[in-house]
C-alpha positions as CSV (number, residue, x, y, z in Angstrom):
1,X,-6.1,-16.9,-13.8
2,X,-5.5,-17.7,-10.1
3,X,-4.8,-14.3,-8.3
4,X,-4.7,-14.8,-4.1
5,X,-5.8,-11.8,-2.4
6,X,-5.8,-11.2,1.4
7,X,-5.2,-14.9,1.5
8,X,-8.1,-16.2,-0.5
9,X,-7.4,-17.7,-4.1
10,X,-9.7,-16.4,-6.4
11,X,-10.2,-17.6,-9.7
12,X,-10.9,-14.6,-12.2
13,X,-11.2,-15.7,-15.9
14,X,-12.1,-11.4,-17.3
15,X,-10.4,-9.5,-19.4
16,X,-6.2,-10.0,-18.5
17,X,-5.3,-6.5,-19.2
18,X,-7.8,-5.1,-16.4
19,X,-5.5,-2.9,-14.2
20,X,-5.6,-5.0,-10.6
21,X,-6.3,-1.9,-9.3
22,X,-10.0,-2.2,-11.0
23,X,-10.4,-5.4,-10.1
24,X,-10.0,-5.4,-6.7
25,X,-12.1,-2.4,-6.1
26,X,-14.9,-3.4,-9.0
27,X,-15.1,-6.9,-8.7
28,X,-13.7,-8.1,-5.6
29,X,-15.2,-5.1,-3.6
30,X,-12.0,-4.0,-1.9
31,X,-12.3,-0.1,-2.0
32,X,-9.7,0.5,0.5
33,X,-7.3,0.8,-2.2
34,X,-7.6,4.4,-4.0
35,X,-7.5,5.6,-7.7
36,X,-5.1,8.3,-8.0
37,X,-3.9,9.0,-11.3
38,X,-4.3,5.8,-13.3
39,X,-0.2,6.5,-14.2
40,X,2.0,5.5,-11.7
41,X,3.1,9.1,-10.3
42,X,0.7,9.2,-7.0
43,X,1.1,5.8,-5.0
44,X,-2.5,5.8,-3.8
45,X,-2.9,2.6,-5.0
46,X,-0.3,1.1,-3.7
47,X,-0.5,-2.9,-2.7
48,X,1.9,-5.4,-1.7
49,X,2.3,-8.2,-4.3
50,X,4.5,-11.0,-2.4
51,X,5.4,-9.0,0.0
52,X,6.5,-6.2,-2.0
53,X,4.7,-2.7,-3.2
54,X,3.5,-2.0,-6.2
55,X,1.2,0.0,-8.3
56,X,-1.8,-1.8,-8.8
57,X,-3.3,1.0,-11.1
58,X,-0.8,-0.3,-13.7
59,X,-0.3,-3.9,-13.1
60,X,-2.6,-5.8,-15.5
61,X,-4.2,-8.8,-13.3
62,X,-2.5,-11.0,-15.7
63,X,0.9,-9.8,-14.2
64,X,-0.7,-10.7,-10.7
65,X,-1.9,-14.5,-11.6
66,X,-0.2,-16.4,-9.1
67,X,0.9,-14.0,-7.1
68,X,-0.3,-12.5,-3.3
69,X,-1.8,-9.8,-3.6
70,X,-2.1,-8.0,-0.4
71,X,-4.2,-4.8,0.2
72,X,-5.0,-2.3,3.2
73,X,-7.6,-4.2,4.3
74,X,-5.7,-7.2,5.6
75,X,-2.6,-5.9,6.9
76,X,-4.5,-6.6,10.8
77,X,-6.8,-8.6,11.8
78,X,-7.9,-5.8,13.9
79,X,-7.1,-2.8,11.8
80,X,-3.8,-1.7,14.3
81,X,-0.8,-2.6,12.5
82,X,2.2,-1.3,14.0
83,X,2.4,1.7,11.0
84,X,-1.4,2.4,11.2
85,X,-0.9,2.8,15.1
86,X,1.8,4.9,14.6
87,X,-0.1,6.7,11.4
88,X,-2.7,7.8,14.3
89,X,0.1,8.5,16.9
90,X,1.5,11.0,15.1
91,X,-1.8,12.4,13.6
92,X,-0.3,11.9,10.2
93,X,-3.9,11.7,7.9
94,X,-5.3,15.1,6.9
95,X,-7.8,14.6,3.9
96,X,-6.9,10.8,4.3
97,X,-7.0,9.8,0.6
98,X,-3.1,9.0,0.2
99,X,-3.1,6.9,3.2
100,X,-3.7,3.5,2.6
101,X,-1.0,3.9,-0.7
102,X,1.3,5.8,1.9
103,X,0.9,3.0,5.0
104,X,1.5,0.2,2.4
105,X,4.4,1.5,0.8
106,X,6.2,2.1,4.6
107,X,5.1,-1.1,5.6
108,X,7.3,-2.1,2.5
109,X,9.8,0.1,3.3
110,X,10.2,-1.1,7.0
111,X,10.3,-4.8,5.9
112,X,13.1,-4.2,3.4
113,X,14.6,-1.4,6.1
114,X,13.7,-2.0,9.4
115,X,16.0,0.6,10.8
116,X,15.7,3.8,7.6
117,X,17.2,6.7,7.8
118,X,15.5,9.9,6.8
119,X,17.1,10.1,3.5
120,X,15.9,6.4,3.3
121,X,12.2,7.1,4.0
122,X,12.7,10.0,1.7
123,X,14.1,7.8,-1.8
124,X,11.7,4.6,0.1
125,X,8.5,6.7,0.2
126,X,9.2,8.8,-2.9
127,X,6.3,8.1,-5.6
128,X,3.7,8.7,-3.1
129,X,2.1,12.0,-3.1
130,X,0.4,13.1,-0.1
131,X,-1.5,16.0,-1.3
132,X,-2.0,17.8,2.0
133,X,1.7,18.2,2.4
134,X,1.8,15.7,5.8
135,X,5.2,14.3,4.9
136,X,7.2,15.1,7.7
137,X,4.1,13.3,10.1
138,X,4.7,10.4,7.7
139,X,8.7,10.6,8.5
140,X,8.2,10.8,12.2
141,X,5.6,7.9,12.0
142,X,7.8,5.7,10.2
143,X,10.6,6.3,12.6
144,X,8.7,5.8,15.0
145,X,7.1,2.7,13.9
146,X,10.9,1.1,12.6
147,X,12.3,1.9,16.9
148,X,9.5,-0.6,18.1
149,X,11.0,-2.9,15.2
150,X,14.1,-3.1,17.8
């Protein structure tokens, strides 16, 4: 299987049912992206594949051969992103564990709605559980981050 990650094709030839999610922390070394729940009800491991975010805990690596695969680690060059900047702005991280699932899925969100409303970051951001209760940071943040989209 050809899988490109962060912009580097990679060539994995394992087992095709291996959640990406393991693979990219376990054999590529990527450990920005978190385990949550290993179900799909948490969003902490939340990646962009072609552009768009899923959850890599249950996306086989089969499902991502040919495909971009796109973590937290490579969103900047230099780590300040637009959403991170505004992510430490507005003092949104608390225990920080949900945060790379959270900034990936608004980064998401602000490419397929660069101008949401709050009931829009609400039903956008939904799936991703911020157990420290931070969400109305992560509203402002996003806000704030889509008005320097204008």
């Amino acid at each position: 299987m050809q899988i490109k990650v962060n912009g580097v094709e990679r060539s994995y030839d394992g087992d095709p049912k291996l959640p990406l999610l393991w693979y990219l922390r376990d054999v590529l070394g990527l450990t920005g992206t978190k385990y949550g729940c290993g179900m799909a009800l948490c969003g902490a491991c939340t990646v962009h594949q072609d552009g768009k975010a899923i959850l890599s805990c249950v996306t086989d690596v089969s499902q991502a051969s040919g495909k971009e695969i796109t973590t937290i680690e490579a969103i900047s060059k230099n780590g300040l992103h637009p959403v991170q900047q505004k992510w430490i702005e507005f003092n949104v991280p608390q225990c920080g564990y949900c945060q790379p699932g959270q900034i990936m899925k608004a980064i998401s969100l602000l490419k397929e709605n660069p101008k949401p409303s709050d009931e829009d970051i609400e039903a956008g951001m939904a799936g991703n559980i911020c157990r420290c209760g931070t969400y109305q940071r992560i509203r402002a943040a996003i806000k704030a981050a889509a008005g320097e989209n204008a």
